[in-house]
C-alpha positions as a Markdown table, in Angstrom:
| # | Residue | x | y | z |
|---|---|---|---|---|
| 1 | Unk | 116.0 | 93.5 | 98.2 |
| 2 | Unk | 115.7 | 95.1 | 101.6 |
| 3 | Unk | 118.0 | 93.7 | 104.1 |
| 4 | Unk | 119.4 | 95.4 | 107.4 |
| 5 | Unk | 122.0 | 97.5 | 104.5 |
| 6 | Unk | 118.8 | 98.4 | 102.3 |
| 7 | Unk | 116.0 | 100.6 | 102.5 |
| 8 | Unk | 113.4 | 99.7 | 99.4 |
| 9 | Unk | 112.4 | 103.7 | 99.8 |
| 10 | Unk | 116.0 | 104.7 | 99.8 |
| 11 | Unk | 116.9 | 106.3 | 96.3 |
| 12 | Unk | 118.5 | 109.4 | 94.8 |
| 13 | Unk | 115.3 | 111.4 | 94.3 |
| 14 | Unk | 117.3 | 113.5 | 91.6 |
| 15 | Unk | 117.3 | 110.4 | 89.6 |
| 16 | Unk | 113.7 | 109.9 | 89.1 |
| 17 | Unk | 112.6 | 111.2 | 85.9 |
| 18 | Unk | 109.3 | 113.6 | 86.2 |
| 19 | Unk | 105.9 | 111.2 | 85.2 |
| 20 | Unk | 103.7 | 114.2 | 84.1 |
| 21 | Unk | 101.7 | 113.1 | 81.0 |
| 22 | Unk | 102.7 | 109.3 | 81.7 |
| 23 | Unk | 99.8 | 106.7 | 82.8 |
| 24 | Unk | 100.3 | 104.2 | 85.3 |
| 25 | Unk | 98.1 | 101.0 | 86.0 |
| 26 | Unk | 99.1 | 99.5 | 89.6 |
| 27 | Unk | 97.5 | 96.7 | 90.0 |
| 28 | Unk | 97.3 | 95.0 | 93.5 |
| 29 | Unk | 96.8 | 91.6 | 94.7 |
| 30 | Unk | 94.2 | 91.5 | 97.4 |
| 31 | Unk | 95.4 | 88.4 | 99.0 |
| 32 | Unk | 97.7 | 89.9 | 102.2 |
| 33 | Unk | 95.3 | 93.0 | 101.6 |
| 34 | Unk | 97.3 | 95.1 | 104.7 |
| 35 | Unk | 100.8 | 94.2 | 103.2 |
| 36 | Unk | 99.4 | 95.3 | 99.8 |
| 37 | Unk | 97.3 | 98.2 | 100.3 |
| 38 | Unk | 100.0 | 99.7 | 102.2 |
| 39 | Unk | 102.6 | 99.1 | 99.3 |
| 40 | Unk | 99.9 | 100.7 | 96.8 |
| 41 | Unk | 99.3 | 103.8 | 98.5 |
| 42 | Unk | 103.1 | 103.7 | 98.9 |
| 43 | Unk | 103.6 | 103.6 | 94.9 |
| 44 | Unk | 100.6 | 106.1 | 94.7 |
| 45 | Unk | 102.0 | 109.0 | 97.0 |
| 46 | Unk | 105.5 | 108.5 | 95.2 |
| 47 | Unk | 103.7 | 108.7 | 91.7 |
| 48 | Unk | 102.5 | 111.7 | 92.4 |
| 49 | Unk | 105.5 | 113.1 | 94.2 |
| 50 | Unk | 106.6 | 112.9 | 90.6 |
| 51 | Unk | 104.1 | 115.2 | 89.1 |
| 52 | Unk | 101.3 | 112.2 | 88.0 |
| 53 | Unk | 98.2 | 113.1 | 87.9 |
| 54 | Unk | 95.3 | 111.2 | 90.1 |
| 55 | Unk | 93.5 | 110.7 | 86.9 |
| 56 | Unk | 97.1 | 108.9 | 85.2 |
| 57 | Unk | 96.8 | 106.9 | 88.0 |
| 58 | Unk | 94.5 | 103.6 | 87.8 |
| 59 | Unk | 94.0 | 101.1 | 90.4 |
| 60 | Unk | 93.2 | 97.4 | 89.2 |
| 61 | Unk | 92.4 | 94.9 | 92.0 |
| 62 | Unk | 93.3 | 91.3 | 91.7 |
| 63 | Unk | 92.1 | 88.2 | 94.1 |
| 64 | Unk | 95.9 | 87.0 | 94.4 |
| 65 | Unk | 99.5 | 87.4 | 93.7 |
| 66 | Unk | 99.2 | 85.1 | 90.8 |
| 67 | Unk | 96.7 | 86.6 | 89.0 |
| 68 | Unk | 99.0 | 89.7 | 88.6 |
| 69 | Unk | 100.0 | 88.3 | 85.5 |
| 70 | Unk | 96.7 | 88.0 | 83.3 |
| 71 | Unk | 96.0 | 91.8 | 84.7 |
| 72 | Unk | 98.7 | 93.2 | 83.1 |
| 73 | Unk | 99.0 | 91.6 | 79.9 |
| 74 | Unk | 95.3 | 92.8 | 79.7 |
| 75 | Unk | 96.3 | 96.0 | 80.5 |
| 76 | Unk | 99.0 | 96.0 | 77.7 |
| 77 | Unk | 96.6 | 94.2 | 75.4 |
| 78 | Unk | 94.7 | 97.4 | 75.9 |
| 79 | Unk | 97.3 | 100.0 | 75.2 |
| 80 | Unk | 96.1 | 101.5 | 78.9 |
| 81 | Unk | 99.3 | 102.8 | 80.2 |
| 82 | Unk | 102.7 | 103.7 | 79.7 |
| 83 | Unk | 103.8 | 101.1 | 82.8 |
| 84 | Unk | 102.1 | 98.2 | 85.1 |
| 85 | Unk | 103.2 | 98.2 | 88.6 |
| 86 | Unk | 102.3 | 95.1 | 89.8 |
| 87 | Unk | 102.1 | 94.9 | 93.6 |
| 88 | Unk | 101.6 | 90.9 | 95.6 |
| 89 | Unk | 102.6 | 89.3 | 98.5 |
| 90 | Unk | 103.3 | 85.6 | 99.2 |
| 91 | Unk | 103.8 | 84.7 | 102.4 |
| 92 | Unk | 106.0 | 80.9 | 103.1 |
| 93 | Unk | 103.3 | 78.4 | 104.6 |
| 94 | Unk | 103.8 | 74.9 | 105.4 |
| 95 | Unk | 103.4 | 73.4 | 101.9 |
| 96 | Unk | 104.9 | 74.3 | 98.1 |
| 97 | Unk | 102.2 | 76.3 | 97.2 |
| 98 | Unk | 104.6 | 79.6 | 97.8 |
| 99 | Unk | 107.2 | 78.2 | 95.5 |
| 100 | Unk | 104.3 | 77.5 | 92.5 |
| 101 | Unk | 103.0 | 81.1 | 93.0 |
| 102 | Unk | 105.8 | 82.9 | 93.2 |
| 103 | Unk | 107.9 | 81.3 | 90.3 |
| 104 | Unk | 104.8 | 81.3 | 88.6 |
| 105 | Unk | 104.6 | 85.1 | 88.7 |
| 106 | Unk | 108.0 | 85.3 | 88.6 |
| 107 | Unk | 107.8 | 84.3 | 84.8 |
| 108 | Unk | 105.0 | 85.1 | 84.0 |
| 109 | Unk | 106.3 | 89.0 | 84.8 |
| 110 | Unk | 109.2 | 88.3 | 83.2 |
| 111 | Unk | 107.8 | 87.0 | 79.7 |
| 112 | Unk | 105.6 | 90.3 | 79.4 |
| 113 | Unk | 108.8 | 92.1 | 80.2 |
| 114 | Unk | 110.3 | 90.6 | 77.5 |
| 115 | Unk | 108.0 | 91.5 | 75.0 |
| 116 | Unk | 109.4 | 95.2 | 75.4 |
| 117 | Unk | 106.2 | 96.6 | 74.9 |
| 118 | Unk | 105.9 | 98.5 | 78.1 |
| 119 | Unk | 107.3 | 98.1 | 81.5 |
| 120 | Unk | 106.0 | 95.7 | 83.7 |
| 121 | Unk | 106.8 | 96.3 | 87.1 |
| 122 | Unk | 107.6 | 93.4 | 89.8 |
| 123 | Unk | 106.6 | 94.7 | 93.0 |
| 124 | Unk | 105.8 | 91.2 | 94.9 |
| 125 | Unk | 107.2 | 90.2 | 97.8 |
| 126 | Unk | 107.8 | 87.3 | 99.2 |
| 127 | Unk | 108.6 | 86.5 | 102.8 |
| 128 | Unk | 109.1 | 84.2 | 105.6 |
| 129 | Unk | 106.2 | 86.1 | 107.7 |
| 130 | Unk | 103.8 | 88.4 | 108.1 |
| 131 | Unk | 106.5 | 90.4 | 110.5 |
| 132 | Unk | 109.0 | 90.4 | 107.4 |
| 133 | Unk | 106.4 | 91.6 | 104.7 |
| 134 | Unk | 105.1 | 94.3 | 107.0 |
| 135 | Unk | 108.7 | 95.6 | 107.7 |
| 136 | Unk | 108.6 | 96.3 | 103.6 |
| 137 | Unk | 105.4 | 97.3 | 103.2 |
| 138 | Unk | 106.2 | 100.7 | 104.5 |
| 139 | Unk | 107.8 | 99.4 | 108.0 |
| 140 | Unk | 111.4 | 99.8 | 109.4 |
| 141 | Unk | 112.4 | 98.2 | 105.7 |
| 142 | Unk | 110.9 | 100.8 | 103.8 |
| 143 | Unk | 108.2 | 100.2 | 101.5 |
| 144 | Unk | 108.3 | 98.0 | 98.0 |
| 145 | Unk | 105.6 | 99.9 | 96.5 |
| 146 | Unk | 107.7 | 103.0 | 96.8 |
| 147 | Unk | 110.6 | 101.5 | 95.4 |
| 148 | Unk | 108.5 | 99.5 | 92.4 |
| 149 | Unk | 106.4 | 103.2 | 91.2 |
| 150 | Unk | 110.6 | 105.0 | 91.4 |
| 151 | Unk | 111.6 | 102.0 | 89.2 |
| 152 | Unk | 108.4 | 102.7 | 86.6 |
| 153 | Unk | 109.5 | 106.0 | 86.7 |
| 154 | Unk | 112.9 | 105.2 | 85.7 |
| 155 | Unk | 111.7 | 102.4 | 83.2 |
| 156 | Unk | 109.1 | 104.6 | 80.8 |
């Protein structure tokens, strides 16, 4: 979690295993599209930072933060990668729909996690504001794509 202490692209880049030969599907919501296009070209530089090839690295697009879920169990389902980095952004509104979404992705995540077939990367964030997302998404906060592709890296 970023926070005033936290950088989400602080790490120890000696701790980051090499990715050559390893396939990554990131697949990004397109809802908040300038929150999370700026996280996937975050997890995309630091991918390749770490030797991955542009063609091990696969872009999926979906409408929403939600639908984050469905996208990567298909992608397991299809034996595509070696990790899912899954990138969203839900932003607080004036009604409960931001507690549905995000607990719903939360778990859904989570359950494909625990299937232990590959990693499954939870790169969402969800904020207050647009002001806090932005500050993560490769602002003063550092950026959670960078810290989600590090901690795919680490997972495979």
């Amino acid at each position: 979690m970023a926070t005033a202490l936290h950088n989400l692209s602080e790490y120890d880049a000696a701790a980051v295993p090499s990715g050559k030969g390893r396939r990554f599907v990131i697949v990004v919501a397109e809802w908040n599209a300038q929150v999370t296009n700026a996280m996937a070209e975050g997890a995309i530089k630091t991918l390749k930072q770490y030797d991955v090839d542009d063609d091990n690295i696969i872009i999926k697009h979906v409408p929403g933060t939600f639908e984050l879920t469905f996208a990567a169990a298909k992608c397991i389902r299809n034996n595509e990668c070696d990790a899912v980095i899954c990138l969203g952004c839900v932003i607080q509104g004036e009604t409960r729909h931001f507690d549905f979404i995000c607990e719903g992705v939360a778990n859904g995540l989570s359950a494909l996690n625990a299937e232990g077939k590959i990693p499954v990367i939870f790169g969402v964030l969800t904020t207050d504001n647009l002001q806090q997302a932005l500050e993560r998404s490769g602002g003063k906060l550092g950026n959670k794509g960078v810290e989600a592709a590090v901690t795919a890296l680490k997972m495979i």
